[in-house]
C-alpha positions in Angstrom: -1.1 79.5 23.2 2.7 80.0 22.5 1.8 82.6 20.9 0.1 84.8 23.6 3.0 83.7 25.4 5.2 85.5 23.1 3.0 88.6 22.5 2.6 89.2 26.1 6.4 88.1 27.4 7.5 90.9 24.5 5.0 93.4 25.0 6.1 97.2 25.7 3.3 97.0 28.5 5.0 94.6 30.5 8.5 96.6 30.2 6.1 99.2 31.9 4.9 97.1 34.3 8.4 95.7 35.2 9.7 99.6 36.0 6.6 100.7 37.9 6.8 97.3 40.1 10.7 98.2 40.5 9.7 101.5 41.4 7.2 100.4 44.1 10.0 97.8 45.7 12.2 100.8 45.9 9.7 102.8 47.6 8.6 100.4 50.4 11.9 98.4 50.8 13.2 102.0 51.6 10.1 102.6 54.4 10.9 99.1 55.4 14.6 99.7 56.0 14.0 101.8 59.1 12.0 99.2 61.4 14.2 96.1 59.8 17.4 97.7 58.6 19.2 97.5 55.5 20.4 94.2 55.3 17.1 92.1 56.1 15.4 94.2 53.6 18.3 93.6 50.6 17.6 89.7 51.5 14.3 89.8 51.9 13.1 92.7 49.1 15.1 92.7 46.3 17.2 89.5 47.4 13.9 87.6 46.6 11.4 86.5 44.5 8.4 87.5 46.4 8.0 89.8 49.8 6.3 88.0 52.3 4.7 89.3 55.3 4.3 87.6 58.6 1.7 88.8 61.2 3.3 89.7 64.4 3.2 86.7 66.6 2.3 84.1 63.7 4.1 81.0 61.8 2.3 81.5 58.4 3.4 83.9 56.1 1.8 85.2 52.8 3.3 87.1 49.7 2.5 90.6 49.5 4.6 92.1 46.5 7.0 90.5 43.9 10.9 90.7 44.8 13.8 92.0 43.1 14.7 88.9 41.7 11.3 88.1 40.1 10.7 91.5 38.8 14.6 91.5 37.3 13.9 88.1 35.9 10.8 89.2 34.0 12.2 92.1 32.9 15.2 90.5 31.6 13.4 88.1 29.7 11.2 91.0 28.2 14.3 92.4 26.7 15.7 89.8 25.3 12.7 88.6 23.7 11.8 91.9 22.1 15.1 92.1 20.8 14.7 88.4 19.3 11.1 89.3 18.0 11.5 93.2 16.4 14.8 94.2 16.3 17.4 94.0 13.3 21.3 94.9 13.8 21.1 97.1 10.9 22.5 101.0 10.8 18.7 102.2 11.5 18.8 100.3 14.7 22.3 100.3 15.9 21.5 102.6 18.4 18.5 101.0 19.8 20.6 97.9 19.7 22.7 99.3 21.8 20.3 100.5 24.1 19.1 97.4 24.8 22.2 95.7 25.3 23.3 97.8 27.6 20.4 97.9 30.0 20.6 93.6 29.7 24.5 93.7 30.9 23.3 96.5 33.6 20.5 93.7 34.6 23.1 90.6 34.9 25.3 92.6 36.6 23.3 93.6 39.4 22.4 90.1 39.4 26.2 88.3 39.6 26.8 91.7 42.2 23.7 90.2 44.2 25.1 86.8 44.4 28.8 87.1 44.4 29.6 90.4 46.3 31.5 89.5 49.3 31.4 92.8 52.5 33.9 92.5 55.5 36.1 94.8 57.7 39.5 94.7 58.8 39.8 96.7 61.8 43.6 97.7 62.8 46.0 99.2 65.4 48.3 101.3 64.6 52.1 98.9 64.4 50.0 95.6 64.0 49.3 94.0 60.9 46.5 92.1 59.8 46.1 89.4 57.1 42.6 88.6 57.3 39.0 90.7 57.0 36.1 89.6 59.2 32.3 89.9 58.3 29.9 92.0 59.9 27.1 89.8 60.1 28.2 86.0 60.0 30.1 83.9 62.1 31.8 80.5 62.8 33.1 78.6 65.1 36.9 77.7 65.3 38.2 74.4 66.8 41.8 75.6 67.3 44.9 73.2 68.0 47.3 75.5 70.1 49.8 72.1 70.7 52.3 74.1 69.1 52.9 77.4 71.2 54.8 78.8 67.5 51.3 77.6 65.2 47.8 77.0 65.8 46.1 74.9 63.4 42.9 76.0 63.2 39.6 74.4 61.7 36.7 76.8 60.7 32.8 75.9 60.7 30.4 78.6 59.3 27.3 79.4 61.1 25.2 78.3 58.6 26.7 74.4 59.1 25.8 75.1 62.4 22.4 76.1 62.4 21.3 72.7 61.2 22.2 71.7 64.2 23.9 68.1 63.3 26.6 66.2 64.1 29.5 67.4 62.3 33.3 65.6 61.3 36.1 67.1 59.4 39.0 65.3 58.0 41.7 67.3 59.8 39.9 67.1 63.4 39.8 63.6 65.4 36.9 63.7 66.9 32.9 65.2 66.2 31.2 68.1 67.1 27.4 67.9 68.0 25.7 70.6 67.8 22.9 70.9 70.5 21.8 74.4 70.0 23.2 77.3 68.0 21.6 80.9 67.9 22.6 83.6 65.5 21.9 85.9 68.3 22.0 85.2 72.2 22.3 86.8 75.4 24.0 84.9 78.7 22.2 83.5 81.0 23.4 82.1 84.9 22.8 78.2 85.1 22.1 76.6 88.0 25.7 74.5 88.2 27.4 78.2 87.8 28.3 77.9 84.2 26.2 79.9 81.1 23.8 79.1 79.3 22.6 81.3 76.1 18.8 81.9 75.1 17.9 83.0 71.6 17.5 86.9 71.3 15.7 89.0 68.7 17.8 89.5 65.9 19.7 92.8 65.1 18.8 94.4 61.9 20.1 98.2 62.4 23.6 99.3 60.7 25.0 99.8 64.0 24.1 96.7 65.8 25.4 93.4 65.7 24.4 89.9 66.5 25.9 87.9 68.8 26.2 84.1 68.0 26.2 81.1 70.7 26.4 77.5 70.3 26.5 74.5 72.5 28.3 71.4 71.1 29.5 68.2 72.4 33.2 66.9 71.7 32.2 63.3 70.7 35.4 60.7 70.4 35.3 57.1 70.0 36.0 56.7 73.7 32.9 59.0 74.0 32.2 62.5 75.1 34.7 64.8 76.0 32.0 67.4 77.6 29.6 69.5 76.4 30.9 73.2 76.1 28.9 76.9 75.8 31.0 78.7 73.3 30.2 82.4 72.3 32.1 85.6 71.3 30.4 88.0 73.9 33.3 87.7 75.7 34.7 90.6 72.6 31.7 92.9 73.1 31.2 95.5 75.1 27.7 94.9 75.7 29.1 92.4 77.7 29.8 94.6 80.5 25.8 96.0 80.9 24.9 92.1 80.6 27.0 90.9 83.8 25.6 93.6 86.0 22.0 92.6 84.8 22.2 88.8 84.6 24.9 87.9 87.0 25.2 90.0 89.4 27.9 91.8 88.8 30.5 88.7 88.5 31.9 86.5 85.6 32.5 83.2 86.1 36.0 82.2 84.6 34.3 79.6 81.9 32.8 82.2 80.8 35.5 85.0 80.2 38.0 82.4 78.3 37.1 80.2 75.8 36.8 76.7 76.5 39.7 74.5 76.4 40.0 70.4 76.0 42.4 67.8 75.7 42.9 64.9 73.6 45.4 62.4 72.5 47.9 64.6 73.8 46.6 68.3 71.7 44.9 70.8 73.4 42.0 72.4 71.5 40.7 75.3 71.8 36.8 76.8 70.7 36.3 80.2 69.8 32.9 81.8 68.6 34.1 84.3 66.2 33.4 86.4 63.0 33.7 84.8 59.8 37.3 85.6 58.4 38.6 85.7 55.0 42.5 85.2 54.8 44.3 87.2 52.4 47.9 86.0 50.4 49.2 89.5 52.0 49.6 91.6 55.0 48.2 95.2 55.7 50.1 97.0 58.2 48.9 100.5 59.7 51.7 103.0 59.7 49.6 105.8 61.2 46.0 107.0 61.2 45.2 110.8 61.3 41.4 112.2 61.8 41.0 116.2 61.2 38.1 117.6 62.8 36.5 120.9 61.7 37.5 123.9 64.0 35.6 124.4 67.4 33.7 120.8 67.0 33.7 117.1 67.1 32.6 116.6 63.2 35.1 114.5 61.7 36.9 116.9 58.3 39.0 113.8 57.1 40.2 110.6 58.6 42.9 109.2 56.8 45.4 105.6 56.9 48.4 105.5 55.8 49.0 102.1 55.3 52.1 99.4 54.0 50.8 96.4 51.9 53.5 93.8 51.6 53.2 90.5 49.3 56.2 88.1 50.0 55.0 86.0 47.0 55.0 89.5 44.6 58.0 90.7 46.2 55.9 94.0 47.0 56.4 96.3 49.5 54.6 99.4 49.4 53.4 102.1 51.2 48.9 103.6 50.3 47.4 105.9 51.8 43.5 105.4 51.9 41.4 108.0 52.6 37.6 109.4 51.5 36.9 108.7 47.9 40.3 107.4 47.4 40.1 103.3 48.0 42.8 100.9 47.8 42.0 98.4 44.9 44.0 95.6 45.4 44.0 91.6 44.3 40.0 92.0 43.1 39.0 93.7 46.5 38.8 97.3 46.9 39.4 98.6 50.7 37.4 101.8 51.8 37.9 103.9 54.5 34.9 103.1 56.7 35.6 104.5 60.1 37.8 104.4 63.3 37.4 103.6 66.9 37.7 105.8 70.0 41.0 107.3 70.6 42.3 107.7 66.6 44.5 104.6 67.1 42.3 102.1 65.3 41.1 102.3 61.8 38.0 100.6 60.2 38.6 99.4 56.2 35.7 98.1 54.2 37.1 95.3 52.0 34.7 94.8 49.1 34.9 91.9 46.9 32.8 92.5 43.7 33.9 90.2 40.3 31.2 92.2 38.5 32.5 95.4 40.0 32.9 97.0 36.3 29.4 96.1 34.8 27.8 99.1 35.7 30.0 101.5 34.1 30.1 99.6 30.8 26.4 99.6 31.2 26.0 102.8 31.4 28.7 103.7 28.9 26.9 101.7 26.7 23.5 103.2 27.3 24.6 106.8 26.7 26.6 105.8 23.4 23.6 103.9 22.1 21.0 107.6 22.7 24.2 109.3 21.1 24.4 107.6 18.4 20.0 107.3 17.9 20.4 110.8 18.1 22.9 111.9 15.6 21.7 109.4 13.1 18.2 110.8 13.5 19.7 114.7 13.3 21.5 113.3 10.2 18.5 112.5 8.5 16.7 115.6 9.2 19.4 117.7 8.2 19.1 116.2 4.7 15.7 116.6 4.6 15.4 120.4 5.2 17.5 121.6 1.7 15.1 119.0 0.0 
């Protein structure tokens, strides 16, 4: 039994039945990504270890195709074993060898990309400066101390705490939060006592849309509640303008357009739905921001930051101009010119955290060397042969 085991988990018929499945996820993942967008199908595709597929209106699912991580796996394993099984790291087969290895490292790779990769934007004004990124498609929710008008002390819960929907304590808050309801995307809603309440929407998949978190938690002391308190980041969209006029009438009521606002043994706190952040040790400041335009239209040429990057803990000071195909690789991220907003004031950056960033290239560097050198050692060979 082991041994069919081994015959089939080394087979070259399996390597072929690895690629052709690979191919196949690449082909419909790629249809798929027009009706669900990119992101839902890198999580649910090749993200995975089977593609499921739920009938409109249903609660069951059932697998339809093997994922990315499944078909990887195998194919990893496949490798390896061969190489275990038939290969010697002899002269003959140093190419080969090489070969192999360097599809393996290409394999891990994607997979520590897969898992570790880290996207987010830092959006800034030209004159301001900004020491933090913020992701694109999760959120949290900040319970901020603004006592001190020189410091805010803020406490940060990720929306995926909050989607269990539990009570939830922190060592540097003194009281609980309890979460009654938490979508990862709403739309406003008029409630009868004049506040908001949120109702779950469908979920944005396309590049260009965003989702738009709300959650309802309860301050909960040992005195007893504090209040119960809608908390949402609409108030930063513009949708939000198109939502008034269609849910309320045209007015905003004040709860609504600030965030709410408590007291408590003598701090006053502060909640704030917002994008996740990730702080950085240093500060990006934009110096100016050009965009070209070809001649007699509105098709951006070139769009350009020139931007200063100080590090008081470096002593560094410096002045980087990011533009297309020319990032800013900085501290393990790397920060791409992604886009700009209305009026060429504001600039977009991609940040991109990748600790496996480099695999690829080796990888392939390692690929082509091994064919080099399996083909020179064969065109040795011949070359002795022919006199003979």
């Amino acid at each position: 039994m082991a041994t069919k085991i081994v015959n089939v988990l080394t087979s070259l018929r399996l390597t072929v039945l690895c690629l052709a499945l690979a191919l196949g996820l690449v082909f419909i993942g790629t249809l798929a990504q027009v009706k669900w967008g990119l992101y839902v199908v890198q999580h649910d595709f090749f993200g995975s270890f089977l593609v499921w597929w739920r009938p409109e209106g249903a609660s069951w699912r059932v697998p339809v195709y093997p994922g990315g991580y499944l078909i990887g796996g195998v194919l990893l394993l496949n490798l390896i074993a061969a190489h275990l099984k038939r290969f010697e790291l002899s002269k003959k087969k140093l190419g080969i060898f090489v070969i192999h290895a360097g599809l393996i490292l290409l394999l891990v790779g994607q997979l520590f990309t897969q898992l570790f990769q880290v996207e987010s934007f830092m959006a800034i004004e030209e004159g301001s400066s900004r020491n933090y990124s913020e992701s694109a498609r999760y959120a949290e929710l900040a319970v901020i101390d603004k006592t001190d008008p020189k410091t805010d002390l803020v406490v940060a819960i990720p929306q995926s705490v909050l989607a269990h929907r539990k009570e939830i304590s922190d060592k540097n808050l003194p009281f609980r939060l309890k979460v009654q309801s938490f979508y990862e995307n709403s739309e406003p809603r008029p409630a009868k006592n004049g506040t908001v309440n949120f109702i779950q929407e469908k979920l944005a998949t396309a590049m260009d849309d965003r989702n738009i978190p709300a959650t309802t938690v309860e301050i909960v002391t040992d005195e007893g509640s504090k209040g119960v308190f809608p908390v949402s980041n609409w108030i930063t969209e513009d949708k939000l303008v198109a939502t008034v006029m269609k849910n309320f009438g045209g007015q905003l009521k004040p709860d609504f357009t600030e965030p709410p606002q408590f007291s408590y043994k003598g701090h006053m706190y502060e909640l704030a739905m917002r994008p996740m952040r990730f702080y950085k040790d240093y500060t990006i400041s934009l110096k100016n921001f050009t965009h070209d335009r070809y001649a007699g239209t509105d098709i951006p040429k070139n769009f350009a930051s020139r931007v200063e990057l100080i590090n008081p803990e470096k002593q560094e000071d410096r002045e980087v101009k990011i533009y297309m195909n020319n990032p800013l690789r900085y501290n393990g991220e790397t920060y791409y010119q992604a886009g700009f907003e209305p009026g060429d004031t504001v600039t977009i950056l991609q940040v991109v955290r990748n600790p496996s960033w480099l695999t690829p290239y080796v990888a392939c560097t390692m690929v082509g060397a091994g064919l080099l050198i399996q083909f020179l050692s064969h065109l040795v060979k011949f070359s002795r042969r022919r006199p003979a």
